[in-house]
Biotite code that builds the C-alpha atoms (Angstrom):
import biotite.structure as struc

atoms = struc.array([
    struc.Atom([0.000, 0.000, 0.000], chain_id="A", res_id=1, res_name="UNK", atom_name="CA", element="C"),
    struc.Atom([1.080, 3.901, -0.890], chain_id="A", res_id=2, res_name="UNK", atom_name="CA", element="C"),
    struc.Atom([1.889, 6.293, 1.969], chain_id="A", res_id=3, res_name="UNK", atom_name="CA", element="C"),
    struc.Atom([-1.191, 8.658, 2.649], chain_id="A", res_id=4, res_name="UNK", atom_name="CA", element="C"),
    struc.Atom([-0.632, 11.976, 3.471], chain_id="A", res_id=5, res_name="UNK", atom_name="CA", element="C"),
    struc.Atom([-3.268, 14.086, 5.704], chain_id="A", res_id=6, res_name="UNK", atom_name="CA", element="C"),
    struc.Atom([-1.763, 18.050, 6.229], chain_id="A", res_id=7, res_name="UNK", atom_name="CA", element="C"),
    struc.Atom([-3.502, 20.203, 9.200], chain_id="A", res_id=8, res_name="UNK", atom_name="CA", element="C"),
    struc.Atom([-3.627, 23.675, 10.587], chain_id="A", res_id=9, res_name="UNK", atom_name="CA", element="C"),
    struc.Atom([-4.097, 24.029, 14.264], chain_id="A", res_id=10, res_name="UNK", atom_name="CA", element="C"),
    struc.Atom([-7.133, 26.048, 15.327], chain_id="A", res_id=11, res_name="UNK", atom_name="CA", element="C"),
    struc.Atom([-5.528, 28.899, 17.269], chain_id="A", res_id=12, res_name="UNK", atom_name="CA", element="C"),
    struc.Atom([-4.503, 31.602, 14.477], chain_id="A", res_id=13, res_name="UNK", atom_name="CA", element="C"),
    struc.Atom([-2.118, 34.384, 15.172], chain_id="A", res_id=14, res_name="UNK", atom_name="CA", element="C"),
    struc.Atom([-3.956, 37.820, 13.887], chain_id="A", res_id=15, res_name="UNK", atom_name="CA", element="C"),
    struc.Atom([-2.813, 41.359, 14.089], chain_id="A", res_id=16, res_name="UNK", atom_name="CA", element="C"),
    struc.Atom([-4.454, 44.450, 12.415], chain_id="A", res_id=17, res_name="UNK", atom_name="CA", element="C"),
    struc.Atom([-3.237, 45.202, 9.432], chain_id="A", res_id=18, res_name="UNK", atom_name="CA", element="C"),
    struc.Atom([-4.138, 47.589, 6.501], chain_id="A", res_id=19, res_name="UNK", atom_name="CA", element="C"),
    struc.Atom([-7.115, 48.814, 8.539], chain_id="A", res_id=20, res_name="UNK", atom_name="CA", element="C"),
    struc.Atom([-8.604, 45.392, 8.425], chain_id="A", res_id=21, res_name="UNK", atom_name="CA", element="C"),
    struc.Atom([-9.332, 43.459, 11.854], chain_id="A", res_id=22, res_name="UNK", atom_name="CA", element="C"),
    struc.Atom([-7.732, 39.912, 12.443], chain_id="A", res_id=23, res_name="UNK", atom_name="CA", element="C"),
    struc.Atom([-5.580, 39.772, 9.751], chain_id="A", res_id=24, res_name="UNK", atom_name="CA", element="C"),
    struc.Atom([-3.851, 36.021, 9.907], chain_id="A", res_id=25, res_name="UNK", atom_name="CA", element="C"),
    struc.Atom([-0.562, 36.277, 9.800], chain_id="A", res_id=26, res_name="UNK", atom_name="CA", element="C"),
    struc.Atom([1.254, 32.964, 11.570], chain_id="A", res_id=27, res_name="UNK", atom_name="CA", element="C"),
    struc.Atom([-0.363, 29.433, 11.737], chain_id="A", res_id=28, res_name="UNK", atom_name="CA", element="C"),
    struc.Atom([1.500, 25.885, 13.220], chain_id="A", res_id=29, res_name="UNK", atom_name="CA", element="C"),
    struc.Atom([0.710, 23.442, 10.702], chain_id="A", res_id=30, res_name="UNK", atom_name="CA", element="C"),
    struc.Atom([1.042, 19.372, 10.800], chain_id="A", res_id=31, res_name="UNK", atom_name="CA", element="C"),
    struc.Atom([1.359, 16.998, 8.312], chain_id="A", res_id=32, res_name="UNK", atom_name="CA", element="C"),
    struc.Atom([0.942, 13.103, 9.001], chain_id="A", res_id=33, res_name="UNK", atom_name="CA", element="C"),
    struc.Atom([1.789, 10.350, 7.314], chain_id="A", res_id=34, res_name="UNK", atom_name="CA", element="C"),
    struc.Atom([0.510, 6.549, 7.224], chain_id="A", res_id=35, res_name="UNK", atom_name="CA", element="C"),
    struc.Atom([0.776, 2.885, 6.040], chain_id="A", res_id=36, res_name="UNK", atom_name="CA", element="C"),
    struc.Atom([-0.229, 0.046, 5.955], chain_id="A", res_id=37, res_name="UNK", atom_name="CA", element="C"),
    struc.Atom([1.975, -2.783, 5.337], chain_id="A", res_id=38, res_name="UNK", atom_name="CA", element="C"),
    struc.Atom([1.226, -6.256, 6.032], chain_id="A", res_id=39, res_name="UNK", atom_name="CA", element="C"),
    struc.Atom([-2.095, -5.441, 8.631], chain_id="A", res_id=40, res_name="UNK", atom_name="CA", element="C"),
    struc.Atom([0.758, -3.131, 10.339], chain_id="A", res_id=41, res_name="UNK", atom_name="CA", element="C"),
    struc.Atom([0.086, 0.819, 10.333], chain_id="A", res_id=42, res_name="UNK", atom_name="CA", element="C"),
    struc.Atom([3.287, 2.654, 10.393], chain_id="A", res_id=43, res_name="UNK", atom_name="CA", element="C"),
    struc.Atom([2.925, 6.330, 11.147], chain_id="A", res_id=44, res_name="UNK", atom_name="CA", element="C"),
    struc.Atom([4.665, 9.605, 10.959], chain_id="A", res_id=45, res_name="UNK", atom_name="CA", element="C"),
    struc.Atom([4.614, 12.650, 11.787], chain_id="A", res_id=46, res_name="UNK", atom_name="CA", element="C"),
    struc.Atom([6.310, 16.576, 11.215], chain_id="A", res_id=47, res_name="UNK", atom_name="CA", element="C"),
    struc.Atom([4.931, 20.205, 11.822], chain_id="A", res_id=48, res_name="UNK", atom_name="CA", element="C"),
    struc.Atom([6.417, 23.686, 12.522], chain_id="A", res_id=49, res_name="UNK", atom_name="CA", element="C"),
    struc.Atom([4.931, 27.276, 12.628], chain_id="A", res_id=50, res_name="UNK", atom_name="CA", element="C"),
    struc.Atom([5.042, 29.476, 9.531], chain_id="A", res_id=51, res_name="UNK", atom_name="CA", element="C"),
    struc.Atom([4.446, 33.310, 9.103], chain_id="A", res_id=52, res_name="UNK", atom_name="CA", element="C"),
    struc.Atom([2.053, 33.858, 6.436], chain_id="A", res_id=53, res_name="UNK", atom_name="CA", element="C"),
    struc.Atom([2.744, 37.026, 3.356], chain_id="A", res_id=54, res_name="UNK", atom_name="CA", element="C"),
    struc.Atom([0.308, 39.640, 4.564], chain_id="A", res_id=55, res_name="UNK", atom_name="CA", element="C"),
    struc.Atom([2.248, 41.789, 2.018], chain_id="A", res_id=56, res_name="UNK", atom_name="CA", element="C"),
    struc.Atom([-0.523, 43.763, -0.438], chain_id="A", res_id=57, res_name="UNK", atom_name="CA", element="C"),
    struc.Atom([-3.596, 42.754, 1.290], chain_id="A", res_id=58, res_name="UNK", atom_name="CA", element="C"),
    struc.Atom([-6.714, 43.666, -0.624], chain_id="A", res_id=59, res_name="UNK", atom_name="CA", element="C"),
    struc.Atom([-9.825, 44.780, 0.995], chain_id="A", res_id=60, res_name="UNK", atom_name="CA", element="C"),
    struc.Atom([-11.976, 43.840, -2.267], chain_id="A", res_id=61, res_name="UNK", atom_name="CA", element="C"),
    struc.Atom([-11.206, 40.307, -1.815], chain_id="A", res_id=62, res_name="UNK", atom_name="CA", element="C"),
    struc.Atom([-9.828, 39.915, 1.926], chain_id="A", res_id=63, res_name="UNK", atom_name="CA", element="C"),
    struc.Atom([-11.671, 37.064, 3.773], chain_id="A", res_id=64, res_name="UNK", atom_name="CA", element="C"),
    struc.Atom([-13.332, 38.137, 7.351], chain_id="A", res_id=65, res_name="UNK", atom_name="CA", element="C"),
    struc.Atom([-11.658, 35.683, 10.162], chain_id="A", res_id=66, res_name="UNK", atom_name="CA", element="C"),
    struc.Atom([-14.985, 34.776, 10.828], chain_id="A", res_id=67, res_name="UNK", atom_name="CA", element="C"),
    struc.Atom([-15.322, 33.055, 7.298], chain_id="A", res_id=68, res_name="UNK", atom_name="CA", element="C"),
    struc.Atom([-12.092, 31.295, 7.151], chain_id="A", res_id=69, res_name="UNK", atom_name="CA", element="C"),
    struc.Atom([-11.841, 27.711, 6.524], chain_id="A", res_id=70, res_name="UNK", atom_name="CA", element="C"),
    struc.Atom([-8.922, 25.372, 7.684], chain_id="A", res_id=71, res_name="UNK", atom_name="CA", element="C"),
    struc.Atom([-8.374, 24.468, 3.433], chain_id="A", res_id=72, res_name="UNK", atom_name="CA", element="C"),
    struc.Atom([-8.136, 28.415, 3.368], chain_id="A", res_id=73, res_name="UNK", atom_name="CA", element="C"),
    struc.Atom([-5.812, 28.740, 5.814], chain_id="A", res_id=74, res_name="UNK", atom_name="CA", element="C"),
    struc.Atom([-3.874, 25.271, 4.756], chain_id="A", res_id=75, res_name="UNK", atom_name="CA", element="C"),
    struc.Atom([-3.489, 26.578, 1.039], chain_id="A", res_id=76, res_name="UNK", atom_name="CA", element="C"),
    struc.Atom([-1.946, 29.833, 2.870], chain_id="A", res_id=77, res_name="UNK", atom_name="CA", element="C"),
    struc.Atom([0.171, 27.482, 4.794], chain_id="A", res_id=78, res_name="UNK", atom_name="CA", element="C"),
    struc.Atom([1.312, 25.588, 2.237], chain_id="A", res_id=79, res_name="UNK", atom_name="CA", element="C"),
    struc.Atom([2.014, 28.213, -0.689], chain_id="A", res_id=80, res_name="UNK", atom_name="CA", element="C"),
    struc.Atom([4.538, 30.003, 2.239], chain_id="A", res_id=81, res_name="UNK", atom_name="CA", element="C"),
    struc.Atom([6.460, 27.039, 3.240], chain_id="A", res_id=82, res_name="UNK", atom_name="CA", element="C"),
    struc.Atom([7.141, 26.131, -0.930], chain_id="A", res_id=83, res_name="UNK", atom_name="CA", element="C"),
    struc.Atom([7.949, 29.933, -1.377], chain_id="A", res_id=84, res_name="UNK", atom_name="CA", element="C"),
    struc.Atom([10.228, 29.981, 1.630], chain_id="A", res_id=85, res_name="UNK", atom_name="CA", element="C"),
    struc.Atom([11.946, 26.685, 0.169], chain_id="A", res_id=86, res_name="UNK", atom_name="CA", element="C"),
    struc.Atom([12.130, 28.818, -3.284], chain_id="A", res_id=87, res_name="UNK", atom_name="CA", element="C"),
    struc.Atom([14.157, 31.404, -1.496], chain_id="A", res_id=88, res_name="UNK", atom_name="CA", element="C"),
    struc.Atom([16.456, 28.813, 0.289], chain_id="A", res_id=89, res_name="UNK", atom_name="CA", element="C"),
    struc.Atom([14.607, 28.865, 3.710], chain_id="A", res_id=90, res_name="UNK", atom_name="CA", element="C"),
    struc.Atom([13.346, 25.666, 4.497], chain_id="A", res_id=91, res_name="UNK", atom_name="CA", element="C"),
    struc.Atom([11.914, 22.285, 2.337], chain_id="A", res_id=92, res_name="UNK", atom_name="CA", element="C"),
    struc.Atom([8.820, 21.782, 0.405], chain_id="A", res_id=93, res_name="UNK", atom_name="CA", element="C"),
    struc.Atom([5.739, 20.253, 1.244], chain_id="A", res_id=94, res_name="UNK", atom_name="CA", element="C"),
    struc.Atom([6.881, 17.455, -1.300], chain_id="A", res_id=95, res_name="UNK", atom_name="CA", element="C"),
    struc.Atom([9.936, 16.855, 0.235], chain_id="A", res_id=96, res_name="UNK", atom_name="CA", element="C"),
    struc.Atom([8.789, 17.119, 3.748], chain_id="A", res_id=97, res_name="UNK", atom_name="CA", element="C"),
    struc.Atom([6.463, 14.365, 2.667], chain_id="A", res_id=98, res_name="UNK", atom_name="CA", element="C"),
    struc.Atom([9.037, 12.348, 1.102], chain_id="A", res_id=99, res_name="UNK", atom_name="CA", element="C"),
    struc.Atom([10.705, 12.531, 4.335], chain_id="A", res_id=100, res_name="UNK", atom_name="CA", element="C"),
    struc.Atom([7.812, 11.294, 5.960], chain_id="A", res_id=101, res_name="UNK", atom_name="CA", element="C"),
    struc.Atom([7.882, 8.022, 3.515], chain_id="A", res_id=102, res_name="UNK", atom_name="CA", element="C"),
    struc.Atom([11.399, 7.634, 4.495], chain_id="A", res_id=103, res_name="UNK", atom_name="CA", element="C"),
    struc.Atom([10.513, 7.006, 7.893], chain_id="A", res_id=104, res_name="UNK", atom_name="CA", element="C"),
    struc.Atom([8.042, 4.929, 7.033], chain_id="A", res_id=105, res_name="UNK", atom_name="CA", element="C"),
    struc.Atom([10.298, 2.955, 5.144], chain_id="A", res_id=106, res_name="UNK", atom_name="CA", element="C"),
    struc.Atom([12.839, 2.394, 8.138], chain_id="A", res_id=107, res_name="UNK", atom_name="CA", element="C"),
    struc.Atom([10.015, 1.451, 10.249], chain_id="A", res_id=108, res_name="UNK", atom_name="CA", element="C"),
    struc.Atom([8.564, -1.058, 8.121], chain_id="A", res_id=109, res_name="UNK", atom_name="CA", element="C"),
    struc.Atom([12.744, -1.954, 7.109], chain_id="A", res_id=110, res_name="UNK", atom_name="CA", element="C"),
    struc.Atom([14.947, -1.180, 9.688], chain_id="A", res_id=111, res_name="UNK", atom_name="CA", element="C"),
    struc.Atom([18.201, -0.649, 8.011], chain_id="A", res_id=112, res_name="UNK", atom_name="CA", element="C"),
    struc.Atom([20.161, -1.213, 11.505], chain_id="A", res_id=113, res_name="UNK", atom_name="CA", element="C"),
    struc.Atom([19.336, -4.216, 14.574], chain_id="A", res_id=114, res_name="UNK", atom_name="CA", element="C"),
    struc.Atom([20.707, -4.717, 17.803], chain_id="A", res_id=115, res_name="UNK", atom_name="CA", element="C"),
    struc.Atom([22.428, -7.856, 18.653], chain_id="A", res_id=116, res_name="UNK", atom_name="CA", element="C"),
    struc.Atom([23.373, -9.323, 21.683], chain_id="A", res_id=117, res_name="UNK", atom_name="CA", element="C"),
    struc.Atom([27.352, -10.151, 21.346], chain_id="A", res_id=118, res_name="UNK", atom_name="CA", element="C"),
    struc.Atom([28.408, -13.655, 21.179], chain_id="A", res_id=119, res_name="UNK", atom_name="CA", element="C"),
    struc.Atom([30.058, -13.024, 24.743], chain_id="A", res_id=120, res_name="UNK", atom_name="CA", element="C"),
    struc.Atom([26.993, -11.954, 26.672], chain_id="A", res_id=121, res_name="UNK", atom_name="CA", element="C"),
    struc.Atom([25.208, -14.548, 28.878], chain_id="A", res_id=122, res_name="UNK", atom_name="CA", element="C"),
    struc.Atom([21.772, -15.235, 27.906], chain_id="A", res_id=123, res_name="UNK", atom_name="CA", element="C"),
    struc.Atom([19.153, -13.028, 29.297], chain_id="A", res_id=124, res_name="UNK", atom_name="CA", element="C"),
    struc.Atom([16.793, -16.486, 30.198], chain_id="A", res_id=125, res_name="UNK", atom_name="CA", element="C"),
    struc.Atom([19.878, -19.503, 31.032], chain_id="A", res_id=126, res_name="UNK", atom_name="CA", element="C"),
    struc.Atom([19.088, -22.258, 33.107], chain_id="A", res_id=127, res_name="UNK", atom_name="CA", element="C"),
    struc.Atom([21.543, -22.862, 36.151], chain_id="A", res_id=128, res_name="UNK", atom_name="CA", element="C"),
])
């Protein structure tokens, strides 16, 4: 089965006023889990961070009153900021923060290191 991805933004929104409009948005902490199932097994993962949002140019004509906003809204916001910070050097992608995500998953269900008990060591259960 394929890695499914499920991105989030937590409820509590930093707002300022801005422009002469109330409650402008302007930082968010987002989340973005991943999950798989591999042989009845879920394997799960899990990243997030805060970004500050481009309140640069706000337009009254098409601003959206806090009151309206919708968590895709304010994901889409999320998301375009942490791809343009990535453009400009600051940061990864939402793609490769994914792909990330599938790496983990990966070890998990393939752990590329194990622990062994050395040849020396007594066994943890011997019979005297």
């Amino acid at each position: 089965m394929a890695v499914t991805y499920e991105w989030a933004v937590e409820s509590a929104l930093q707002t300022r006023t801005q422009d002469g409009l109330s409650d402008v948005v302007f930082s968010c902490f987002w989340q973005c889990d991943a999950q798989e199932v591999d042989s009845g097994t879920t394997y799960t993962a899990t990243t997030a961070g805060e970004i500050s949002l481009n309140t640069d140019n706000l337009d009254p004509a098409t601003f959206t009153a806090f009151a309206d906003l919708t968590e895709t809204q304010v994901l889409g916001w999320a998301k375009a900021q942490i791809d343009a910070n990535a453009a400009e050097g600051q940061g990864i992608t939402c793609v490769e923060w994914e792909e990330g995500l599938a790496r983990n998953i990966a070890k998990q269900i393939n752990p590329p290191t194990q622990t062994l008990r050395a040849p020396w060591s007594p066994n943890e259960s011997s019979d005297s």
